[in-house]
N, C-alpha and C positions, 0 to 999 in steps of 0.2 A: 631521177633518183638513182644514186650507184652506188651496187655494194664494194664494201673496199675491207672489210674482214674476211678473217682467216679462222681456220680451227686453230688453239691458243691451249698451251699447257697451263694445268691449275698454278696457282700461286699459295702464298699463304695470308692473301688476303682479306678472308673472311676472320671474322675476329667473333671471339666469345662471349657471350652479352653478361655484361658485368651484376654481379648479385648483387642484391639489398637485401636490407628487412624484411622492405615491403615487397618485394618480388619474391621471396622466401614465404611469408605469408600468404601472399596469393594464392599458392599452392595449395591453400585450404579453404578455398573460397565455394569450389564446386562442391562440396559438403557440409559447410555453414549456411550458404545463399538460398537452399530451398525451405528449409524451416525457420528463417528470418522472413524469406517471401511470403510465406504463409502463416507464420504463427503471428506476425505481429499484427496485421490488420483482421483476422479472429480476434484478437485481443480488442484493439481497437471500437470494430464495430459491434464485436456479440459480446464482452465481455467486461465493462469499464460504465457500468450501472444503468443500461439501457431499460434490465430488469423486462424482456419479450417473454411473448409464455411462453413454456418449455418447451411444445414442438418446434416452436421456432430457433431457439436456441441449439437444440438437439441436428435438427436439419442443418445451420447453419455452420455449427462447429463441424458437424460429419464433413459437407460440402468442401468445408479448407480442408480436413483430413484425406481426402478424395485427391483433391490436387496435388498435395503434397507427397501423396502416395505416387500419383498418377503421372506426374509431370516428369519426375527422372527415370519411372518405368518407360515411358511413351518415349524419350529423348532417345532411352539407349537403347532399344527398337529401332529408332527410326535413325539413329545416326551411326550404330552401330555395327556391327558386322552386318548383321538381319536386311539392315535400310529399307526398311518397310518405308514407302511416301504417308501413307495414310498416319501410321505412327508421330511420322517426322514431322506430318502439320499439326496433331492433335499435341503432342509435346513440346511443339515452338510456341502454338497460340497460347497454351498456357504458361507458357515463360513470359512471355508478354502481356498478357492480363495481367499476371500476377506481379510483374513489376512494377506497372504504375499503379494497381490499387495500392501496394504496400509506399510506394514514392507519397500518392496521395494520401494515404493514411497518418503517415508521419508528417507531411509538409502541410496538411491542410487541415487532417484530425487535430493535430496536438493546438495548435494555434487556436486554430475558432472554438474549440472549447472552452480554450483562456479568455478567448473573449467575450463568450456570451457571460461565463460565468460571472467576469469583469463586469459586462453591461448588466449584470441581474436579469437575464432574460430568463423564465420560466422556472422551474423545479429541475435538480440534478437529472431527475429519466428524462425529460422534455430536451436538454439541452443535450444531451448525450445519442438521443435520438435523433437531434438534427443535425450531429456531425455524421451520423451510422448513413442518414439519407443524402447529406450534401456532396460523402466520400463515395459513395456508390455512382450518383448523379454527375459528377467532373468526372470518373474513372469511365464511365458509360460513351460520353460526349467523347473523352480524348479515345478513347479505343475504337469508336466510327469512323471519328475524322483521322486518325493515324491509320487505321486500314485503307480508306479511301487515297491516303498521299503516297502510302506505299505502291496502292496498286497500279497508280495512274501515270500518267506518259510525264518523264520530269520535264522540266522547266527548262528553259536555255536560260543557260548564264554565260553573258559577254563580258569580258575584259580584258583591253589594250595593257601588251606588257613589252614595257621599254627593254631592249637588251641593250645594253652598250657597246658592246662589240657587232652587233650586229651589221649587215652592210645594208647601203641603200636598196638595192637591187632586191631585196630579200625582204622591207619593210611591205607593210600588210599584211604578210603570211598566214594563213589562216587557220591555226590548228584545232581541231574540236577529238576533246578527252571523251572517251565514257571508261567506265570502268565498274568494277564490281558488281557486275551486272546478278551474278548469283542464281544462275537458273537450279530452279531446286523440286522439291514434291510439287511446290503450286506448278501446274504447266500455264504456264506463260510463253507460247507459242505467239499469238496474238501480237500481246504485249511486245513481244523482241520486232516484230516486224513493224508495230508503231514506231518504236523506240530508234527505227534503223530508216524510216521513212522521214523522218524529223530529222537526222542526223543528215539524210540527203538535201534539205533542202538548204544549210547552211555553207553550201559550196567551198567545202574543206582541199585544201592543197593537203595536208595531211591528217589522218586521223588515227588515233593514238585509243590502243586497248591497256588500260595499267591491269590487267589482273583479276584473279576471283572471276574467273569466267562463268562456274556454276558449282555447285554442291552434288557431287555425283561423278561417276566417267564420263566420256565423252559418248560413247556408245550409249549409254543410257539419257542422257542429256541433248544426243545430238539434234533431234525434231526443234527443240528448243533456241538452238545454236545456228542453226542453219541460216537464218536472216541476217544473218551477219553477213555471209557471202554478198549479199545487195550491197552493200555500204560501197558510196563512190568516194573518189577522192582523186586530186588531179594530179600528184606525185607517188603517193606511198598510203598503204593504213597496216601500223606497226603493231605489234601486242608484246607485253612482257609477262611471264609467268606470276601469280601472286600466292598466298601461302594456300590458299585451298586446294589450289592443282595440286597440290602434294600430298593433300589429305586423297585424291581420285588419281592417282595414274597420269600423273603431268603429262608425259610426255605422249599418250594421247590426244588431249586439248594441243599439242603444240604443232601434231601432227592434224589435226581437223582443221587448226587455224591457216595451217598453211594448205591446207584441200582449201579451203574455203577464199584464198587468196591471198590471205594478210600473209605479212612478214614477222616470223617470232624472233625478236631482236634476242637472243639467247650468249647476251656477254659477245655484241660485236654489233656496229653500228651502219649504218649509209649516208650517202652524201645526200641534202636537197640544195639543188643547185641553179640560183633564177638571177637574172637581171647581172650577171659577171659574178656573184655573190654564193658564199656556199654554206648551208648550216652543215653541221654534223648531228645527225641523230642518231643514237646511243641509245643500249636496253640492256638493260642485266638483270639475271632468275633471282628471285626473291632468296627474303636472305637466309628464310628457312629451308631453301633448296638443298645443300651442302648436308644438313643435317637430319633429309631424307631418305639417305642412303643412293638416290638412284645414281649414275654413274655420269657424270659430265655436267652434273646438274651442281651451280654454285655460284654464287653474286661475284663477279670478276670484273671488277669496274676499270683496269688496267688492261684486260683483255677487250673490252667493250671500245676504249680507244686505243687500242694498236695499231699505227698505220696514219692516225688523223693526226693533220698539221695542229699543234698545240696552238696556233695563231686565232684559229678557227673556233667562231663561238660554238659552243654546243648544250644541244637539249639531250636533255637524258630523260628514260622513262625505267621509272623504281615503283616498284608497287608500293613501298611502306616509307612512311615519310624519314622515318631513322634513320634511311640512309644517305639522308643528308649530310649527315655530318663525314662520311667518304667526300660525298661529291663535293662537301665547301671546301676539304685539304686538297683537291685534284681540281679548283677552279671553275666547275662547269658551272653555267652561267643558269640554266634554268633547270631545274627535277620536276616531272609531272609524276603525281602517285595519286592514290587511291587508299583502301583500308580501313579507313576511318568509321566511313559513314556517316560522318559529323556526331558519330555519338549514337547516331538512331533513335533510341527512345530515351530524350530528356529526362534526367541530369544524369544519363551513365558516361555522359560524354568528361565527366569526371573522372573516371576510371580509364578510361582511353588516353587520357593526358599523360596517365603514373608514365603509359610504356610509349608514346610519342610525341615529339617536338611540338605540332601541328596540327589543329583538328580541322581545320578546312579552310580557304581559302589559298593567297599570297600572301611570304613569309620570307625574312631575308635573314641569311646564315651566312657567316664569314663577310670578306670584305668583298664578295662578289653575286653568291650563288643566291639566287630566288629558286624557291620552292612555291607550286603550287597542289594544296590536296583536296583533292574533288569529296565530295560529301558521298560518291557516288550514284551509278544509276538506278539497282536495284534494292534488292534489302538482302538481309544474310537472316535464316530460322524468323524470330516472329513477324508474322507480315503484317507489320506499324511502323511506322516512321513519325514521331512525335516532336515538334520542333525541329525538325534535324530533317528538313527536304531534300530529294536525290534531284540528281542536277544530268544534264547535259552543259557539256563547259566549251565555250568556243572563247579560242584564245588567238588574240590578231595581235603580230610582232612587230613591233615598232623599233625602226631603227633613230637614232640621235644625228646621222650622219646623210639628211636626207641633200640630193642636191640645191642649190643655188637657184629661187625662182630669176626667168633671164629678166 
């Protein structure tokens, strides 16, 4: 691996992210979203002719009042100046509870009550009481099994990806992504050093951190962090800054990463170079870097290839899949990111679409560039992962240009 970047004057590259409507309203989503979370499935379950005797009623409305109180107290607690851990898990778990009871209340309430009523199944309280028990019972199931996917060591996911410019020399290359690992209040000490022992045994020529390293400083974070130091790899293991590092003192994490041995690809790239053949590998700070304030920090996708033969394929590593649409005008053949989460807790992955190209996989932009966006390794605040599994991604490069069997 050879570095071949320089320190590089800012440009005016970074660009303004263009308004809408709906990105206009967005804006008032963190003030609408907790008493829709909570008011609608009170409505639902205690309220829509179940006809419970009044203690229950009484308890049960308190209960969503509780949360609704409690959930943006505990949030800004815990995410807040304060950062209380304890805060930050009691006010993520209930961000998460309370998304899918309200997701199921509406997707599964409203429905089967049509239907029973349609099938003349029992008396209005009878029927209304089996949607209060069926919405409770699917929100129970899915909030076990989403905790148990969050917590647990992800899955490898393999896929052969053709570049075309690729050279022979360079085909099978073996890159394995993780990203958005999110070390946060859960300590997940453990877990990073599973997550990094599984990572070794897929015997990566390179491996590739997109980003979202944790929730926190790196000093606070660091016990957490440190398993990453183990990761092998037989040419390089790269990192690119993603938007949380900017919420904790980025440039921290950029400095631990690089105590730790990786290489923080900070808008400037390296050669991998095997069989007479040479990738370029490229990284640049997320795109919310620039508008962090801190000083050198900024998505420079011209500074990141300065130097590299244009001839030369090259991988870029972007944390947020938007910025593809740079890399498909500048040609690069392949973006690895993160961000996503694939959505995380089923159907928000709805919401994730308004503001990205891409919610996870391979994706092809322009007349060249694939994109691929990891679902990621960890989780970001509620620890569920609902439909939307964290991944380890091993990605082997295939060239078109293989020699001539004799």
């Amino acid at each position: 691996m050879t570095d071949t970047s320089s320190t590089r004057p800012a440009d005016s590259e970074a660009q303004a992210p263009r308004q809408s409507r709906l990105h206009r309203l967005m804006r008032y989503i963190p003030m609408i979203a907790p008493v829709l979370l909570w008011a609608v499935p009170c409505w639902v379950l205690l309220h829509t002719g179940q006809h419970w005797p009044l203690p229950v009623m009484l308890a049960g409305t308190a209960l969503f009042a509780v949360g609704l109180v409690g959930m943006p107290l505990a949030m800004a607690r815990g995410h807040g100046r304060r950062q209380q851990d304890r805060a930050a898990i009691v006010g993520d778990t209930l961000l998460g509870s309370s998304w899918v009871l309200f997701t199921w209340s509406v997707l599964l309430g409203v429905p089967l009550r049509l239907a029973l009523t349609v099938a003349g199944v029992g008396e209005s309280q009878d029927r209304a009481r089996i949607v209060t028990w069926a919405v409770l019972g699917v929100t129970a199931v899915l909030l076990a099994w989403g905790y148990a996917e969050a917590r647990r060591v992800p899955r490898v996911r393999r896929l052969d990806v053709q570049l075309p410019r690729l050279g022979a020399g360079l085909d099978g290359t073996r890159v394995v992504l993780i990203t958005d690992t999110h070390y946060g209040p859960l300590d997940r000490t453990r877990w990073s050093a599973r997550v990094c022992e599984t990572v070794n045994t897929l015997q990566a020529d390179l491996v590739c951190h997109t980003g979202d390293i944790a929730d926190g400083t790196a000093e606070r974070r660091r016990a957490q962090a440190v398993p990453l130091g183990t990761v092998r790899a037989t040419r390089a293991r790269v990192y690119v800054t993603g938007n949380h590092e900017y919420y904790s003192e980025a440039q921290g994490w950029v400095d631990l990463m690089g105590e730790l041995g990786w290489e923080p690809l900070r808008n400037r790239h390296l050669l991998l170079e095997r069989g007479g053949d040479t990738l370029v590998v490229a990284g640049v700070d997320d795109v919310t870097a620039e508008s962090s304030g801190l000083a050198g920090h900024r998505a420079h996708l011209a500074g990141a290839l300065n130097g590299a033969d244009p001839d030369l394929p090259v991988l870029l590593l972007a944390h947020q899949p938007k910025f593809v649409e740079r890399a498909a005008a500048d040609g690069i053949d392949l973006q690895l990111s993160g961000h996503t989460h694939g959505g995380q807790i089923w159907p928000f992955h709805h919401l994730v679409r308004i503001d990205q190209p891409a919610l996870a996989g391979l994706s092809h932009h322009g007349t060249r560039t694939l994109l691929y966006t990891s679902r990621g390794t960890g989780f970001w605040g509620p620890p569920f992962r609902v439909f939307a599994p964290s991944e380890i991604t091993l990605l082997v490069l295939r060239s078109p240009h293989l020699p001539a069997s004799p």
